[in-house]
C-alpha positions in Angstrom: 16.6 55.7 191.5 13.0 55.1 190.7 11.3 52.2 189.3 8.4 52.2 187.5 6.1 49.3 188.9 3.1 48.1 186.0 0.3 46.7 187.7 0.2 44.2 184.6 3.2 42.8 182.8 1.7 39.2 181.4 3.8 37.0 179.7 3.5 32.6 179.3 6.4 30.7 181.0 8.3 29.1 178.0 10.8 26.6 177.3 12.8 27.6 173.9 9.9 29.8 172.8 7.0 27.2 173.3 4.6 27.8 176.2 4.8 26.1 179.6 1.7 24.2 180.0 -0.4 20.7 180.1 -3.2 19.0 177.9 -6.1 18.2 180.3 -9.1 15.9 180.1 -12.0 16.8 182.2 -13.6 13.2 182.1 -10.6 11.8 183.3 -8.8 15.0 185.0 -5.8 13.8 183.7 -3.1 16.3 182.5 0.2 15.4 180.3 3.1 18.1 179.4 2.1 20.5 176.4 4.6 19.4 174.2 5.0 19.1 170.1 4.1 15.6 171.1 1.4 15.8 172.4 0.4 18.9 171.4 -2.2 20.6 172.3 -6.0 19.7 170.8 -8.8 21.3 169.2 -11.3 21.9 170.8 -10.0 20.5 174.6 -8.5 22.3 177.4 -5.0 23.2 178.1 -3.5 24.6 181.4 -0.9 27.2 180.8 1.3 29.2 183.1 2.2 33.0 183.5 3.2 35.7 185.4 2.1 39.4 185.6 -1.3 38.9 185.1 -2.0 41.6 188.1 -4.3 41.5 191.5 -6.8 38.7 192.3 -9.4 38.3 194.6 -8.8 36.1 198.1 -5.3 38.0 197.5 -2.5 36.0 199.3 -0.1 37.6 202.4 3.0 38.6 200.1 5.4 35.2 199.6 2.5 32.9 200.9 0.8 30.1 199.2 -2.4 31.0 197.1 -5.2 29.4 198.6 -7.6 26.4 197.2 -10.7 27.7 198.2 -11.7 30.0 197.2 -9.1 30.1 194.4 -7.9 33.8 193.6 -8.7 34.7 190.5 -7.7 37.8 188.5 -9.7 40.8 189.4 -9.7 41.7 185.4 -10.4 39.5 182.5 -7.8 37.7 180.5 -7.9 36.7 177.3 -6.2 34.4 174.9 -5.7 34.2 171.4 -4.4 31.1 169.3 -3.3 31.6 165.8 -4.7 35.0 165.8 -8.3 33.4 167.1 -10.0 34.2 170.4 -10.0 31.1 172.7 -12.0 31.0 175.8 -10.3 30.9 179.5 -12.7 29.2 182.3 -10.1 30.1 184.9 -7.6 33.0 185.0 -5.8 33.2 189.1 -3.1 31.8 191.2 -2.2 28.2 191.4 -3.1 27.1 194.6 -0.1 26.4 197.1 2.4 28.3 194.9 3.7 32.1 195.9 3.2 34.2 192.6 2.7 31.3 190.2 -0.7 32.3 187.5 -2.4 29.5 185.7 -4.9 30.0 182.5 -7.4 27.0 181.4 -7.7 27.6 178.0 -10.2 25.9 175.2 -7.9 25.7 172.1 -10.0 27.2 169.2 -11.2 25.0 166.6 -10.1 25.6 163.0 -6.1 26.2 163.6 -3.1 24.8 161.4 -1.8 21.6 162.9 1.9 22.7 164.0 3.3 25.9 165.9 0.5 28.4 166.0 1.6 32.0 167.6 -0.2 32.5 171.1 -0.8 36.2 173.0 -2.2 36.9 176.2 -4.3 40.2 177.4 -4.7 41.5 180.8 -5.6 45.3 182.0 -4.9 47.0 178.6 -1.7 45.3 178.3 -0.4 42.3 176.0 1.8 39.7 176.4 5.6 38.5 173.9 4.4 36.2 171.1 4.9 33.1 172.1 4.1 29.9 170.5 2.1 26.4 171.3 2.0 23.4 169.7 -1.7 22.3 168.2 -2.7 19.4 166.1 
C-alpha cells in the first residue's frame, strides 16, 4: 500500500466550524477564548491553532515537546486572510512544550463585517478548508 505523505496539509483546529483560538492583549498579555463572544477585534492580535503547516527551524526529536527558546518557527511563510483580506502573522511555529501542536499570531485586518467572516490559511503552495472566526 503506499501513502502519499504532503510536506504541507494546513488546516485551523475548529469547534463546529469556528476556529480554535484566543484574543490577546500585548499591554497586558492576557488571552481570553476566541469565541462569538468575545470575538475577535480589529486591529488586535489573535492566537490561533493548526496543524500541517510543515518543517520548522530548532526542529523537535519526533513526539518531543517544542522548545521555548528558540521557538521553532515554520521554515516557509504563512499567510492568513480574513474576510478575503490579508492579515499579518508575527509568529508562525510550534507551541512550545506541545508535540505537533502549530500556533499563528495573527493581526485581524481592519475594515471586516462585524459577525462570521470566512478565514484561509497558506503554507508551501498549499491552502487550508474555509473556516470561519468571529470579528466585531
Amino acid at each position: 500500500v503506499r501513502v502519499p505523505v504532503a510536506a504541507y496539509s494546513p488546516a485551523f483546529f475548529q469547534s463546529s466550524g469556528v476556529v480554535v483560538g484566543q484574543n490577546f492583549t500585548l499591554a497586558a498579555g492576557i488571552t481570553s477564548p476566541l469565541t462569538s463572544s468575545p470575538p475577535a477585534v480589529q486591529g488586535q492580535i489573535v492566537v490561533l491553532y493548526a496543524n500541517g503547516l510543515g518543517p520548522v527551524s530548532n526542529q523537535p526529536v519526533s513526539g518531543d515537546p517544542a522548545p521555548s527558546s528558540p521557538t521553532a518557527q515554520t521554515t516557509s511563510a504563512a499567510t492568513v486572510a480574513i474576510g478575503g483580506k490579508p492579515a499579518t502573522v508575527s509568529f508562525a511555529g510550534l507551541v512550545p512544550g506541545y508535540a505537533g501542536l502549530y500556533q499563528l499570531n495573527v493581526t485581524v485586518p481592519t475594515g471586516l463585517t462585524a459577525g462570521n467572516n470566512s478565514i484561509t490559511l497558506s503554507i508551501g503552495g498549499q491552502t487550508s478548508p474555509t473556516a470561519q472566526i468571529p470579528v466585531n
